[in-house]
C-alpha positions in Angstrom: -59.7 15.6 -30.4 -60.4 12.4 -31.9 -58.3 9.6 -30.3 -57.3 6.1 -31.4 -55.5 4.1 -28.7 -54.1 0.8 -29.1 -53.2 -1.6 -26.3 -51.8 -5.6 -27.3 -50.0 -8.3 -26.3 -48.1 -9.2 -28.6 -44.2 -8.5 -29.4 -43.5 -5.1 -30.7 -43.6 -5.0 -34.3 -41.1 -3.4 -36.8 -41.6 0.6 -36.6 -42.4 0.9 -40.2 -45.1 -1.3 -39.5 -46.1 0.3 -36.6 -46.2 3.9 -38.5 -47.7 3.1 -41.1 -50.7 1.2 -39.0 -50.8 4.5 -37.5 -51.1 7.2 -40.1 -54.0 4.4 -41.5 -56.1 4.7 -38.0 -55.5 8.6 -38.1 -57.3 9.2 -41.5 -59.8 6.5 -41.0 -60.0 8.0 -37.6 -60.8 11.0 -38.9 -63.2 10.0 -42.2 -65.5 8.6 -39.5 -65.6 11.3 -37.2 -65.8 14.0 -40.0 -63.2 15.8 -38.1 -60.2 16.9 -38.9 -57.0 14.9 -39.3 -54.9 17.7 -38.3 -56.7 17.3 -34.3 -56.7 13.4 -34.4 -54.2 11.4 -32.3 -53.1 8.1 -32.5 -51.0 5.7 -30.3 -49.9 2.2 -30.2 -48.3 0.2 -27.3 -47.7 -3.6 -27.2 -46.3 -6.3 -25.1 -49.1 -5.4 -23.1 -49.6 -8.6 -20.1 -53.1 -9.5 -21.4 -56.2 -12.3 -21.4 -59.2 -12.7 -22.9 -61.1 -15.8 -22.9 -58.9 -16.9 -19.8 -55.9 -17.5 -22.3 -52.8 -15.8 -23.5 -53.2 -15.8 -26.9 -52.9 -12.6 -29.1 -55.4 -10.2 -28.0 -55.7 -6.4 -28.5 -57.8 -3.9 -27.1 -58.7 -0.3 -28.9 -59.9 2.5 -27.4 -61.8 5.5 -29.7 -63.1 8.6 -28.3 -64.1 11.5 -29.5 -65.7 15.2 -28.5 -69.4 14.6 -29.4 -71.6 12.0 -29.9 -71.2 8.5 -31.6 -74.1 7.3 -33.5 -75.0 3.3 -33.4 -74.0 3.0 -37.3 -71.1 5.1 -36.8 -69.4 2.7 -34.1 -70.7 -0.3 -36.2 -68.9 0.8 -39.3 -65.5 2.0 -37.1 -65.2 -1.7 -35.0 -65.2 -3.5 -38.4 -62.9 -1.2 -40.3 -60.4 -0.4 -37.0 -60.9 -4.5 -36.5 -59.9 -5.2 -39.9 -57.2 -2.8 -39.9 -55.4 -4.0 -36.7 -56.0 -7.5 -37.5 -54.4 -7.4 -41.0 -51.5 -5.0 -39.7 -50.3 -6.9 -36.4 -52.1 -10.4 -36.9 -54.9 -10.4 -33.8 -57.9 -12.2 -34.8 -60.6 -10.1 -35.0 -62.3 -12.1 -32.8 -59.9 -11.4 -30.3 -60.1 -7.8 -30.7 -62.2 -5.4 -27.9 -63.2 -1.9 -29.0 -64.4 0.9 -26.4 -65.8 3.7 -27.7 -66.2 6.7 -25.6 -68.1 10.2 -26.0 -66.1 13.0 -24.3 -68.2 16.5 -23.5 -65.9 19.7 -24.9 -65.3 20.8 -21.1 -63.8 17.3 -20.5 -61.0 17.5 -23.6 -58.3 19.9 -23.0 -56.1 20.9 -25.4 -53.5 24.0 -26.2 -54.3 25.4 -22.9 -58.1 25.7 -23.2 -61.1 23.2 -23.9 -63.4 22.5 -26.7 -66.2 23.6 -24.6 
Protein backbone atom coordinates (compact mmCIF):
# COMPACT_ATOMS: atom_id res chain seq x y z
CA UNK A 1 0.00 0.00 0.00
CA UNK A 2 2.85 2.24 0.40
CA UNK A 3 3.63 4.23 -2.75
CA UNK A 4 6.61 6.14 -4.04
CA UNK A 5 5.96 8.02 -7.24
CA UNK A 6 8.48 9.89 -9.13
CA UNK A 7 7.83 12.55 -11.71
CA UNK A 8 11.18 14.69 -13.50
CA UNK A 9 12.22 16.53 -16.15
CA UNK A 10 15.06 15.36 -17.04
CA UNK A 11 16.19 12.78 -19.86
CA UNK A 12 15.51 9.21 -19.12
CA UNK A 13 18.30 7.65 -17.47
CA UNK A 14 19.93 4.26 -18.25
CA UNK A 15 17.43 1.37 -16.84
CA UNK A 16 19.99 -0.07 -14.50
CA UNK A 17 20.05 3.20 -13.01
CA UNK A 18 16.58 3.57 -13.06
CA UNK A 19 16.09 -0.06 -11.22
CA UNK A 20 18.25 0.18 -8.99
CA UNK A 21 16.94 3.92 -7.79
CA UNK A 22 13.88 1.97 -7.49
CA UNK A 23 14.43 -1.24 -5.45
CA UNK A 24 16.40 1.64 -2.99
CA UNK A 25 12.96 3.81 -2.66
CA UNK A 26 11.03 0.46 -2.11
CA UNK A 27 12.97 -0.69 1.00
CA UNK A 28 13.47 2.79 2.30
CA UNK A 29 9.89 3.11 1.37
CA UNK A 30 9.09 0.46 3.41
CA UNK A 31 11.70 0.93 6.62
CA UNK A 32 9.78 4.26 7.18
CA UNK A 33 6.45 3.13 6.91
CA UNK A 34 7.15 -0.14 8.98
CA UNK A 35 5.22 -1.91 6.39
CA UNK A 36 5.94 -4.45 4.38
CA UNK A 37 8.09 -4.44 1.24
CA UNK A 38 6.26 -7.14 -0.32
CA UNK A 39 2.89 -4.30 -0.51
CA UNK A 40 5.10 -1.30 -1.46
CA UNK A 41 5.06 0.18 -5.02
CA UNK A 42 7.33 2.18 -6.77
CA UNK A 43 7.41 4.13 -10.06
CA UNK A 44 9.55 6.48 -11.99
CA UNK A 45 8.72 8.63 -15.05
CA UNK A 46 10.84 11.40 -16.59
CA UNK A 47 11.03 13.83 -19.41
CA UNK A 48 8.33 15.16 -17.53
CA UNK A 49 7.55 19.18 -19.18
CA UNK A 50 8.31 20.91 -15.82
CA UNK A 51 9.14 24.48 -13.88
CA UNK A 52 9.91 25.41 -10.70
CA UNK A 53 11.17 28.78 -9.79
CA UNK A 54 9.80 30.00 -13.30
CA UNK A 55 12.83 28.09 -15.06
CA UNK A 56 13.52 24.87 -16.72
CA UNK A 57 16.18 23.62 -14.96
CA UNK A 58 16.25 19.97 -13.49
CA UNK A 59 13.44 19.60 -11.22
CA UNK A 60 11.65 16.56 -9.77
CA UNK A 61 8.67 16.07 -7.95
CA UNK A 62 7.88 12.88 -5.49
CA UNK A 63 4.82 11.75 -4.42
CA UNK A 64 4.56 9.26 -0.97
CA UNK A 65 1.39 7.94 0.31
CA UNK A 66 0.54 5.57 2.41
CA UNK A 67 -2.72 3.81 4.32
CA UNK A 68 -2.50 5.50 7.79
CA UNK A 69 -1.08 8.28 9.22
CA UNK A 70 2.27 10.13 8.76
CA UNK A 71 3.80 11.56 11.77
CA UNK A 72 5.69 15.15 11.46
CA UNK A 73 9.25 13.31 12.19
CA UNK A 74 8.35 10.56 9.99
CA UNK A 75 7.90 12.84 6.80
CA UNK A 76 10.88 14.96 8.08
CA UNK A 77 13.26 11.95 8.10
CA UNK A 78 11.51 10.48 4.51
CA UNK A 79 12.08 14.17 2.40
CA UNK A 80 15.78 14.11 3.42
CA UNK A 81 16.46 10.49 2.82
CA UNK A 82 14.01 10.23 -0.58
CA UNK A 83 15.82 13.90 -1.35
CA UNK A 84 19.13 12.49 -0.96
CA UNK A 85 18.35 9.44 -2.74
CA UNK A 86 16.89 10.99 -5.97
CA UNK A 87 19.41 13.71 -5.96
CA UNK A 88 22.42 11.41 -5.83
CA UNK A 89 20.79 8.80 -8.34
CA UNK A 90 19.46 11.26 -11.26
CA UNK A 91 21.40 14.52 -10.34
CA UNK A 92 18.26 17.12 -9.21
CA UNK A 93 19.42 19.36 -6.60
CA UNK A 94 17.74 18.82 -3.70
CA UNK A 95 16.70 22.10 -3.67
CA UNK A 96 14.85 21.52 -6.63
CA UNK A 97 13.13 18.65 -5.36
CA UNK A 98 9.07 18.80 -4.16
CA UNK A 99 7.77 16.01 -1.96
CA UNK A 100 3.89 15.48 -1.28
CA UNK A 101 3.07 13.30 1.22
CA UNK A 102 -0.44 11.97 1.41
CA UNK A 103 -2.39 9.84 4.05
CA UNK A 104 -4.91 7.42 2.29
CA UNK A 105 -7.94 5.97 4.64
CA UNK A 106 -8.12 1.87 4.09
CA UNK A 107 -11.61 2.33 2.21
CA UNK A 108 -9.84 4.67 -0.24
CA UNK A 109 -6.74 1.99 -1.27
CA UNK A 110 -8.02 -0.80 -3.29
CA UNK A 111 -6.07 -3.63 -3.97
CA UNK A 112 -6.62 -7.58 -5.06
CA UNK A 113 -10.19 -6.84 -5.47
CA UNK A 114 -11.02 -5.61 -1.99
CA UNK A 115 -9.73 -2.62 0.31
CA UNK A 116 -7.70 -2.27 3.36
CA UNK A 117 -10.59 -0.96 5.14
Amino acid sequence: MPLIKVQTSIPTPDAASIETLLKQLSGSLAKHTRKPESYVMTAFESNVPMTFGGTTDPVCYVEVKSVGSFSADQTQAMSQDFCNQVSSAIGVPTNRIYIEFADAKGYLWGWNGSTFG
